[in-house]
C-alpha positions as CSV (number, residue, x, y, z in Angstrom):
1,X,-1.2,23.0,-9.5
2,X,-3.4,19.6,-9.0
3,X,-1.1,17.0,-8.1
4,X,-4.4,14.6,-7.7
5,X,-8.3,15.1,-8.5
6,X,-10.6,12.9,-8.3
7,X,-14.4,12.8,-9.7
8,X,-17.3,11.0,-8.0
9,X,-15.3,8.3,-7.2
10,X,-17.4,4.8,-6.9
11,X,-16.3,1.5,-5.5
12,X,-17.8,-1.4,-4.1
13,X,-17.2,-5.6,-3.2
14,X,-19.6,-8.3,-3.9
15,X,-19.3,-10.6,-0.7
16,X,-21.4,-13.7,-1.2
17,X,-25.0,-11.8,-1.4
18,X,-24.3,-8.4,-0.1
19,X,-22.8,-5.4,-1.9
20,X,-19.9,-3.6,0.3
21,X,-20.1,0.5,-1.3
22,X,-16.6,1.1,0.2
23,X,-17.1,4.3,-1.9
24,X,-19.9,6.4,-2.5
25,X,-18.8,9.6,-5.1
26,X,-15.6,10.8,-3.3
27,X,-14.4,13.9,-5.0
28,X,-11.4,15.6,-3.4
29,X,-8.0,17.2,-5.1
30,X,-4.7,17.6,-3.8
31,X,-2.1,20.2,-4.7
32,X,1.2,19.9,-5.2
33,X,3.0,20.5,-2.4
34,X,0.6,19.8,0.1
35,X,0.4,17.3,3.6
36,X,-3.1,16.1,3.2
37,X,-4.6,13.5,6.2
38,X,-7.2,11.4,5.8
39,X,-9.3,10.7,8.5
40,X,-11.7,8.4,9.5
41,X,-13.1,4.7,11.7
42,X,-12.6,1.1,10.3
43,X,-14.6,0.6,7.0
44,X,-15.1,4.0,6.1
45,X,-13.3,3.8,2.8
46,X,-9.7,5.0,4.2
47,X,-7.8,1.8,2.4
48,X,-9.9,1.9,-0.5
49,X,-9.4,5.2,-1.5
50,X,-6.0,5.1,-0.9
51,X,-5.6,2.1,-3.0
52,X,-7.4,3.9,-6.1
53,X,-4.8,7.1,-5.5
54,X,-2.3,4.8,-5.2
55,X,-3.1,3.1,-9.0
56,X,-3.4,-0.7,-6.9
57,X,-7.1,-0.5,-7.9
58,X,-9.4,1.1,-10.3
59,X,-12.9,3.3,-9.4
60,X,-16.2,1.2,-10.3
61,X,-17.6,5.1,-11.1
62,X,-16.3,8.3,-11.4
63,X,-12.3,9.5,-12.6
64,X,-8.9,10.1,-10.9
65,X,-6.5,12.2,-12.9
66,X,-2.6,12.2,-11.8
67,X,-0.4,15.1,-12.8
68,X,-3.0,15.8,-15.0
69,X,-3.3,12.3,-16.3
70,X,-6.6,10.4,-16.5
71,X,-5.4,7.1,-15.0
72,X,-8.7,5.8,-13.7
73,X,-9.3,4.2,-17.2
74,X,-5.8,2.8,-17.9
75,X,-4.8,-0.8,-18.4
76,X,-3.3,-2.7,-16.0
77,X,0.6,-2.2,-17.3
78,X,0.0,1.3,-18.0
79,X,-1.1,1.5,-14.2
80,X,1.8,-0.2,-13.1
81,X,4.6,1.7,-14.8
82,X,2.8,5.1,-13.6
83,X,3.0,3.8,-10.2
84,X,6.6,3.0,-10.2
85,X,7.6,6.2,-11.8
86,X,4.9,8.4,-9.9
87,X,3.8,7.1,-6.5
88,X,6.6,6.3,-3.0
89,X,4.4,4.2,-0.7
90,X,5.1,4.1,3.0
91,X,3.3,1.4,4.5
92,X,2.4,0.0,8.3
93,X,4.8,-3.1,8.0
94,X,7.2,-1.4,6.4
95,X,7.1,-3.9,3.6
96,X,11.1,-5.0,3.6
97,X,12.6,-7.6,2.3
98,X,14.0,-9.5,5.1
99,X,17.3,-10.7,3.2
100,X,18.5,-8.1,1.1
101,X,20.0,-4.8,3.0
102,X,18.7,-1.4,3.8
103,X,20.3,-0.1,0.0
104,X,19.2,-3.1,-1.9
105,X,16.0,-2.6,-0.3
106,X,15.8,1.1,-1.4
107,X,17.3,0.3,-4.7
108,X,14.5,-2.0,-5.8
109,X,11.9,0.3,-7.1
110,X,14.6,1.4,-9.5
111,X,15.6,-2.7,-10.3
112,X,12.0,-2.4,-11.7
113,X,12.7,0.9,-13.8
114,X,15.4,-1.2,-15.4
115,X,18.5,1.7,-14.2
116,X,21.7,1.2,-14.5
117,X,23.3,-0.3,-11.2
118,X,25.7,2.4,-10.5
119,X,22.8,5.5,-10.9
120,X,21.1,3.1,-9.0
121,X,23.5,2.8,-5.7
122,X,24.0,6.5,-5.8
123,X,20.2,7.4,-5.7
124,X,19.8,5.1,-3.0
125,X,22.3,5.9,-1.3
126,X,21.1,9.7,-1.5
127,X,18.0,8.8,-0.3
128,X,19.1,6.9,2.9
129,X,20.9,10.0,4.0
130,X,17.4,12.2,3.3
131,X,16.1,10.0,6.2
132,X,19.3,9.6,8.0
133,X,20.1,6.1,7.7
134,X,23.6,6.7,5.9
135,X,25.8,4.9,7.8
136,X,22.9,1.9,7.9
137,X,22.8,0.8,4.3
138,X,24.6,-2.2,4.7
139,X,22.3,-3.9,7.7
140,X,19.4,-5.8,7.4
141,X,16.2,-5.1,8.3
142,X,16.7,-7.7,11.3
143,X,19.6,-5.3,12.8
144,X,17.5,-1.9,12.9
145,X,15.2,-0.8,14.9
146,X,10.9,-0.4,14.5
147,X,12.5,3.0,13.4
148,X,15.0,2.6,11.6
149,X,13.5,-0.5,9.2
150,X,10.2,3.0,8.7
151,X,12.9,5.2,7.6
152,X,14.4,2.4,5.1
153,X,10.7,2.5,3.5
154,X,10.4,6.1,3.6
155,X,13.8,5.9,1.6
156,X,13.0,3.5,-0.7
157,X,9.2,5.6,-1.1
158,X,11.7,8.3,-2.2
159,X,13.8,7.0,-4.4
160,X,12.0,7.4,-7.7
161,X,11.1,11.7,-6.8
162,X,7.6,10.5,-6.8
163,X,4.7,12.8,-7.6
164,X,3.3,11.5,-4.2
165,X,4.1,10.2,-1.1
166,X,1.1,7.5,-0.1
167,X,1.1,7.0,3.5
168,X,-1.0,4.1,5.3
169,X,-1.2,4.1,8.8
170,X,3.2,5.1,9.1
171,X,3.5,5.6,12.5
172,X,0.9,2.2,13.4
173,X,3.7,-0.3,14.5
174,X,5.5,2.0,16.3
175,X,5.9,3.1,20.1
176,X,5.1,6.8,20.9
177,X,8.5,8.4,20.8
178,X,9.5,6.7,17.5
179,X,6.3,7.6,16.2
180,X,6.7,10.9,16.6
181,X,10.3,10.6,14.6
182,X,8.8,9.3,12.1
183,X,6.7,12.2,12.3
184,X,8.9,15.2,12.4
185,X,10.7,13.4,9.0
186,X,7.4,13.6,7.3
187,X,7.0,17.3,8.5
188,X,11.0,17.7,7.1
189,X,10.4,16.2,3.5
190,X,6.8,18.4,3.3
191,X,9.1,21.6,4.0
192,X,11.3,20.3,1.0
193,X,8.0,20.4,-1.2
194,X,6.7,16.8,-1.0
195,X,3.3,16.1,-1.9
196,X,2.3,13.9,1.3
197,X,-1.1,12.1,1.5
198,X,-1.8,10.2,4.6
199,X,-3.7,7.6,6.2
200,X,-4.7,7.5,9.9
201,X,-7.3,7.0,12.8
202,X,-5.3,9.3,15.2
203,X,-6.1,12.2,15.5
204,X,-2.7,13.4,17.1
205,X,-1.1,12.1,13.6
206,X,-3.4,14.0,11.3
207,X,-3.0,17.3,12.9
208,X,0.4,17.1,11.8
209,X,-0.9,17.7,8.2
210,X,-1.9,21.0,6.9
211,X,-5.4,19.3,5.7
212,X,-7.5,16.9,6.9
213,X,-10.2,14.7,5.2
214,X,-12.4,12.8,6.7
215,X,-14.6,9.9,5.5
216,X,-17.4,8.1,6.7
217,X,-19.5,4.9,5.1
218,X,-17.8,6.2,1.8
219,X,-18.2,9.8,1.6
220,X,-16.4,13.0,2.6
221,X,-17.9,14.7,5.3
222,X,-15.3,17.3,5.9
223,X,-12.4,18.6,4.5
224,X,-10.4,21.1,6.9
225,X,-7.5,23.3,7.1
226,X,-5.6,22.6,9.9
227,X,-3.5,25.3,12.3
228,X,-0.6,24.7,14.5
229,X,3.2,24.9,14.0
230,X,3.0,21.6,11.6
231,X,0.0,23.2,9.4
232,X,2.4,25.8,7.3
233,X,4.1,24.8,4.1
């Protein structure tokens, strides 16, 4: 089943007098279940299209259906409320909140939802242990390590069950050998039956994945099955 499916996909910037095509008819699908990488230099349309999958912007051209939902034409707060309850992002900075703890930080997503405060704990909770962080959910970000603070946002990605798991660049402010942690957890929550898409330049990273895309000025130019001992579902 189609987790994610996209249509001609169209989307560019004005900047002063010049038009930027960041994308130029991307059509690609994603089924559930699957580690998708996409691949490709600076400026190829990497951010932008993981932005639109990601409901943070909307396609100039062409649709993006979600779980079956057309969600390229939706208003703002419809967009919103689908990406809270449908999308876990993991991003390159990690994107903590300096003063609140490796729970409240995981809890937040579910703050927004408006859930009860215990359910809330206990999910959290739940999900710090996935990534096993569950005797760390009383430290700050400031007290764990590069590691540690990736596995908080890969917790806190989680929280919700998403549909997805949008990944940008996870492993990019990390050394080598935590990298490769990082790594084998992605590999771990795939074999659960996570639907994984993510962003890299490495090539080392996206062989992890059991499919890689790759993009160039805007457009697909492959789209590959991968083989190794990461590839299988």
């Amino acid at each position: 089943m189609e987790t994610i499916r996209t249509e001609a996909l169209g989307r560019r910037y004005v900047m002063g007098q010049s038009t930027i095509h960041a994308l130029r008819g991307v059509s690609l699908s994603v089924d559930r279940g699957e580690y998708v990488a996409i691949m490709g230099p600076s400026g190829c349309g990497k951010s932008t299209l993981m932005n639109i999958l990601g409901c943070l912007d909307t396609p100039d051209e062409g649709r993006y259906w979600l779980n079956g939902t057309l969600v390229s034409t939706l208003p703002d707060h419809a967009l919103a409320r689908l990406r809270n309850r449908e999308i876990g992002f993991v991003f390159q900075t990690f994107a903590l909140l300096p003063r609140q703890t490796a729970l409240a930080n995981v809890e937040m997503p579910l703050v927004y939802a408006g859930m009860a405060a215990a359910e809330r704990r206990r999910r959290a909770n739940d999900a710090l242990a996935r990534v096993g962080l569950a005797g760390r959910a009383d430290h700050l970000p400031s007290e764990l390590s590069g590691g540690q603070r990736q596995r908080v946002a890969i917790a806190r990605a989680l929280v919700t069950d998403p549909a997805i798991l949008l990944a940008d660049e996870p492993t990019g402010n990390l050394d080598s050998a935590t990298g490769t942690e990082i790594l084998a957890l992605f590999d771990a929550l795939h074999r659960a039956g996570n639907t994984i898409v993510l962003v890299t330049h490495e090539r080392e990273v996206a062989d992890r994945a059991g499919r890689t895309i790759q993009l160039r000025d805007g457009l697909v130019i492959s789209d590959t099955r991968n083989g190794g001992a990461h590839a299988a579902a």
